[in-house]
TINUTOR-361294 format. One record per residue (C-alpha): residue in three letters; z, y, x; residue number from 1; chain. Coordinates in steps of 0.001 Angstrom, whole numbers, m for minus. Each point is the difference from the previous one (the first is absolute). Layout:
BEGIN
+------+---------+---------+---------+------+------+
! fipa !      c3 !      c2 !      c1 ! domi ! kevo !
+------+---------+---------+---------+------+------+
!  ALA !       Z !       Y !       X !  NUM !    A !
...
+------+---------+---------+---------+------+------+
//
This chain:
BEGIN
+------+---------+---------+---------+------+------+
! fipa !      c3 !      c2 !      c1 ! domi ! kevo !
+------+---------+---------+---------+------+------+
!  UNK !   m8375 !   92713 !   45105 !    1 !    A !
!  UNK !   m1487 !   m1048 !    3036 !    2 !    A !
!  UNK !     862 !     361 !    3324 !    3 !    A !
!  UNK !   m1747 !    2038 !    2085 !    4 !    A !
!  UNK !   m2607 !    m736 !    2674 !    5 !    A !
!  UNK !     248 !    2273 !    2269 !    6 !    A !
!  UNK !      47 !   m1197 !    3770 !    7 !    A !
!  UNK !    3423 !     186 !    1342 !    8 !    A !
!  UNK !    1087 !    1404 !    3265 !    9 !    A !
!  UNK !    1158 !   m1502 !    3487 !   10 !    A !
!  UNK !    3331 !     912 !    m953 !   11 !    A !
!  UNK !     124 !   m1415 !   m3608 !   12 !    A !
!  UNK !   m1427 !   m3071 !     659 !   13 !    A !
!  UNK !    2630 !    m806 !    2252 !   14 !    A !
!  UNK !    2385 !    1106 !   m1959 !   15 !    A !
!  UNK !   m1047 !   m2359 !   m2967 !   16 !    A !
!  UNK !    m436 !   m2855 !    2076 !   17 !    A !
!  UNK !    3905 !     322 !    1221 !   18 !    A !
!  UNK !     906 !    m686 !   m3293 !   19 !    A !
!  UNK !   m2681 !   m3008 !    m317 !   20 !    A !
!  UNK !    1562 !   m2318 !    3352 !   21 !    A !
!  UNK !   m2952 !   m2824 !   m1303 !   22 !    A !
!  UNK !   m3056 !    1943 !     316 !   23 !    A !
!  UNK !   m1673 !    1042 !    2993 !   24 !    A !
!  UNK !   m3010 !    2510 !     423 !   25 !    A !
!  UNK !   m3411 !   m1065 !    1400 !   26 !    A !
!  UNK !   m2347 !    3073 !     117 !   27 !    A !
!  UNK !    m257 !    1690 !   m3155 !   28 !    A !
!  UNK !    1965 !   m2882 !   m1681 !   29 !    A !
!  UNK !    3564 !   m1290 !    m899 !   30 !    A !
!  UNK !     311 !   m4175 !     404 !   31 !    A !
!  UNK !    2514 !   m2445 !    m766 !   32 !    A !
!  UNK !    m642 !   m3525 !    m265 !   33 !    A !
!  UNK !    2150 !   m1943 !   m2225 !   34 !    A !
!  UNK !     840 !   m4275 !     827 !   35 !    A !
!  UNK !     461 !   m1951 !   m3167 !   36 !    A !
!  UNK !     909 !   m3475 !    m885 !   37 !    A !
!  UNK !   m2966 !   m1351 !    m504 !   38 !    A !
!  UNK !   m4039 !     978 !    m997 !   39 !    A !
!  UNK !    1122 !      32 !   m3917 !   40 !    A !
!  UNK !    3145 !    2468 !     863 !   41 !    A !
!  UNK !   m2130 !    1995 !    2164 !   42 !    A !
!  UNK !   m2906 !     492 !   m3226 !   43 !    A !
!  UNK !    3412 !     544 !   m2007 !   44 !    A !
!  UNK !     293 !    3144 !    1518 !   45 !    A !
!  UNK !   m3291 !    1387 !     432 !   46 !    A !
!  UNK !    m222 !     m77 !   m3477 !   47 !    A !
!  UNK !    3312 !    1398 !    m839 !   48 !    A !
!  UNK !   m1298 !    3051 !    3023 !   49 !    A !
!  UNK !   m3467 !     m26 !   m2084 !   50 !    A !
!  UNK !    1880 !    1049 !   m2990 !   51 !    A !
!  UNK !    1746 !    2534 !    1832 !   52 !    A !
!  UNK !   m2863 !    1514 !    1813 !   53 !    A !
!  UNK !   m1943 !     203 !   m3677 !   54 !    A !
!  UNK !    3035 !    1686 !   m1383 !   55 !    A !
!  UNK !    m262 !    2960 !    2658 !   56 !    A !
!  UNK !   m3784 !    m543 !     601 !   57 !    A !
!  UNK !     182 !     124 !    3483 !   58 !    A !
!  UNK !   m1176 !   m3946 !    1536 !   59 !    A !
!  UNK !    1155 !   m1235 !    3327 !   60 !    A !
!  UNK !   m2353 !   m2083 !    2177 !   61 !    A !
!  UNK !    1188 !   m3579 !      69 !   62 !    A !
!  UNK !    m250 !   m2807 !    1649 !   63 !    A !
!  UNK !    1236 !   m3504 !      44 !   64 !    A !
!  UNK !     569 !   m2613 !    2201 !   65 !    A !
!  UNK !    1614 !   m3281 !   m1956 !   66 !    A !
!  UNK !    3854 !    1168 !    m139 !   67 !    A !
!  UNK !   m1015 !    3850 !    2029 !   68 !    A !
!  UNK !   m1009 !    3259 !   m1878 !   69 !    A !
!  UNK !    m546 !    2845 !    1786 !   70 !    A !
!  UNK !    m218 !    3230 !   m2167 !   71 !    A !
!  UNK !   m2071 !    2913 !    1702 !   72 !    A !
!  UNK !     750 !    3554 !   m1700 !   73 !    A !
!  UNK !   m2453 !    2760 !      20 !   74 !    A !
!  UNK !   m1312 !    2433 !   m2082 !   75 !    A !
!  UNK !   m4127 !    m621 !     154 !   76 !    A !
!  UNK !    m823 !    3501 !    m936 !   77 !    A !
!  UNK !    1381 !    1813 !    2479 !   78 !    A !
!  UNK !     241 !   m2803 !    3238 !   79 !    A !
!  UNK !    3710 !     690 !     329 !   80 !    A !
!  UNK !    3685 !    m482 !    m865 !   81 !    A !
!  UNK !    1139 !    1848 !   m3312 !   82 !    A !
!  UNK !    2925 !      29 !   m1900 !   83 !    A !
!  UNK !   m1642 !   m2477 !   m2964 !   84 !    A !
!  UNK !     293 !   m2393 !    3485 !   85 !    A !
!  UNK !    3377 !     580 !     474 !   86 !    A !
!  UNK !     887 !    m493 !   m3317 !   87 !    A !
!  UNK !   m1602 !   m3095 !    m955 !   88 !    A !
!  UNK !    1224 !   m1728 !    3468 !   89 !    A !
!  UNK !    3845 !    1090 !   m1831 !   90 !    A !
!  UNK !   m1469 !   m2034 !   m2977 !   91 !    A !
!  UNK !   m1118 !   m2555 !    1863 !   92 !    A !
!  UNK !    3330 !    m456 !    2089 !   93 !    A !
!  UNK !    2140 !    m191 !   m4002 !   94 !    A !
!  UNK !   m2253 !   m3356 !    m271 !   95 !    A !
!  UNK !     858 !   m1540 !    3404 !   96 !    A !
+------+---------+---------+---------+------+------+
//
């Protein structure tokens, strides 16, 4: 089943990101940015979040700098915060 993408409100999106201390919103986004070991440990785990993301078909923007990821969720079609956000940050977060 997949979770659904329907923008969230004010109110829920703080709510959710209480629970995820890591992430912060920007815009119509949630962002963490994850320090690794190294560049290898760092591609690790973008792969390891790739497989995740495919899993629940819902992709986060990345980006990385040498040992820095920063993960940027959003759902494309509708240019907010939905719950398939929220719920793949809490996936995320299980790999950290």
């Amino acid at each position: 089943m997949t979770t659904p993408r329907v923008r969230l409100s004010e109110a829920e999106i703080t709510a959710a990101l209480a629970e995820l201390p890591e992430w912060a919103r920007e815009g119509d986004a949630v962002v963490r940015t994850v320090a690794h070991p190294d560049f290898g440990a760092a591609l690790g785990w973008v792969v390891r979040v790739g497989l995740i993301a495919e899993k629940v078909d819902h992709h986060p923007d990345i980006d990385v700098r040498y040992n820095q990821v920063t993960l940027r969720l959003w759902t494309h079609t509708t240019g907010s915060i939905t719950a398939a956000d929220i719920d793949l940050a809490k996936r995320i977060d299980a790999t950290v």
